[in-house]
C-alpha positions in Angstrom: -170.2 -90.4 -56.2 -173.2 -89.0 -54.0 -172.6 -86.4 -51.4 -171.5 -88.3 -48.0 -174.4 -88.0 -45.7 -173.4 -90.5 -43.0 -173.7 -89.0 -40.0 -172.4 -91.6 -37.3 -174.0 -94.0 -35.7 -172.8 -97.4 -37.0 -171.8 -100.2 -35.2 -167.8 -100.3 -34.7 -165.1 -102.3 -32.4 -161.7 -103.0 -32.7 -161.6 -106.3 -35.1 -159.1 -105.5 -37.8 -161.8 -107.8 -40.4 -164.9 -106.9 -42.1 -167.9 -108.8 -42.2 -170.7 -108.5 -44.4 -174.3 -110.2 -44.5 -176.4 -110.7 -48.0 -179.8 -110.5 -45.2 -181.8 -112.0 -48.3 -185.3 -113.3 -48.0 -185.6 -116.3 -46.3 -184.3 -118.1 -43.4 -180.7 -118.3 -44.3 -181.1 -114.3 -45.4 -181.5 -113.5 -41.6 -179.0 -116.5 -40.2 -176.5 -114.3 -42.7 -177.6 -111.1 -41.2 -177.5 -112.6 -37.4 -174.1 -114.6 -38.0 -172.9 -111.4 -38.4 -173.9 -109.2 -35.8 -172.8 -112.4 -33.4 -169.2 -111.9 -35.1 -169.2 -108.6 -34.7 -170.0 -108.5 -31.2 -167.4 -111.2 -30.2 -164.9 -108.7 -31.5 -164.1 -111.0 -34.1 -164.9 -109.1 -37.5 -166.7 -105.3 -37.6 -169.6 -105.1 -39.6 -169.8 -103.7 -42.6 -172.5 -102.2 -44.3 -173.5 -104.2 -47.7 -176.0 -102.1 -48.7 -173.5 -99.0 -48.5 -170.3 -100.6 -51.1 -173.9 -101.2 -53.1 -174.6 -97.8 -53.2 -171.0 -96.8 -53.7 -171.3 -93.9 -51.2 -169.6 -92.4 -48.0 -166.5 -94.6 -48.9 -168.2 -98.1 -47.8 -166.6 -99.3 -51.0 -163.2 -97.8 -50.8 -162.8 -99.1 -47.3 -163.7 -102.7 -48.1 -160.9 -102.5 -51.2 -158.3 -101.4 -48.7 -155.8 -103.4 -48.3 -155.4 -103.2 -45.0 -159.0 -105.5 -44.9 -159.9 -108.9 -45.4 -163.4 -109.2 -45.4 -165.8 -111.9 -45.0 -168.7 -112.6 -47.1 -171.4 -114.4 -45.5 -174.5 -115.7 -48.2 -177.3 -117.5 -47.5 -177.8 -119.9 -50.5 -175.5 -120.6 -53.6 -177.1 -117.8 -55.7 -174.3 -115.9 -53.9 -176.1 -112.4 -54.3 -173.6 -110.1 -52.0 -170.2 -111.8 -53.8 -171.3 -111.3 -56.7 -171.7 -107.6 -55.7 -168.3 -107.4 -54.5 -167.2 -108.9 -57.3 -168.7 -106.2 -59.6 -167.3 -103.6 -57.4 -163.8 -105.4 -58.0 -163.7 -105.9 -54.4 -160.9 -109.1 -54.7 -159.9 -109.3 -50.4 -162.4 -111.6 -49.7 -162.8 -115.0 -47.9 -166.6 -116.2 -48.7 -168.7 -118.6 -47.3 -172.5 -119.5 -48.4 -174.5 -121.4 -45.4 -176.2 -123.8 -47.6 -173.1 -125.3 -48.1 -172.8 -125.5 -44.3 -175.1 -127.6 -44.4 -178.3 -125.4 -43.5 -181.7 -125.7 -45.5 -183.4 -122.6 -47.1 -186.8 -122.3 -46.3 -189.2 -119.6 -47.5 -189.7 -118.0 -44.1 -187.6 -116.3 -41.6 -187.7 -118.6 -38.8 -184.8 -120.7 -37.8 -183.3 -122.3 -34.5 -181.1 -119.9 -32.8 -178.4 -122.4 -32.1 -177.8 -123.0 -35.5 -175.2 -119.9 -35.2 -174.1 -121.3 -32.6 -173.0 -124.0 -34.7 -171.5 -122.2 -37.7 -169.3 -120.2 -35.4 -167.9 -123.3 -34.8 -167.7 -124.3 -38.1 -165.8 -121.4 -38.9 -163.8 -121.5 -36.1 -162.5 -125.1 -37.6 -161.5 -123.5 -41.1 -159.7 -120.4 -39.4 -162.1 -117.5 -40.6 
């Protein structure tokens, strides 16, 4: 494992939940990134860093196997990039959820109505996540 260089700085609050973003490439790849900052600033899940259980460093990976965590997975499309990361990492305490399925298109640009999280924090709200 690579030397810990983290050296503060990252995003915390008192939600007991993870939540993690794929950010990919398109529209959805920002709504995933957006969604969750938004959840992470109503208190309801702190952010995680994907890019950091990636990288297997500063213990970004031991802290999303921890049993004491339930994280959420958020992908933009059904190619499911960031679960199947956590996946390979054997990262199991997961509930997922891929906004295509949510009934958002994918578009090759980054541009999106910004009410549409409005509306998938409802949605989730209505399945308990």
């Amino acid at each position: 494992m690579a030397e810990c260089k983290c050296t503060g700085g990252c995003a915390s609050n008192t939600a007991r939940k993870s939540v993690y973003a794929c950010a990919g490439a398109s529209n959805v790849g920002r709504m995933s990134l957006d969604m969750a900052i938004a959840l992470h600033q109503a208190n309801r899940y702190q952010m995680g860093c994907a890019a950091g259980v990636g990288a297997d460093i500063c213990g970004f990976t031991d802290a999303a196997k921890s049993e004491d965590n339930t994280n959420l997975l958020i992908d933009g499309c059904p190619v499911g990039c960031l679960k199947q990361m956590f996946d390979n990492k054997g990262i199991t305490n997961c509930d997922h959820i891929v906004l295509t399925e949510m009934g958002v298109a994918k578009s090759g640009n980054f541009e999106y109505e910004h009410e549409v999280i409005d509306n998938l924090m409802k949605q989730l709200d209505e399945i308990g996540l």
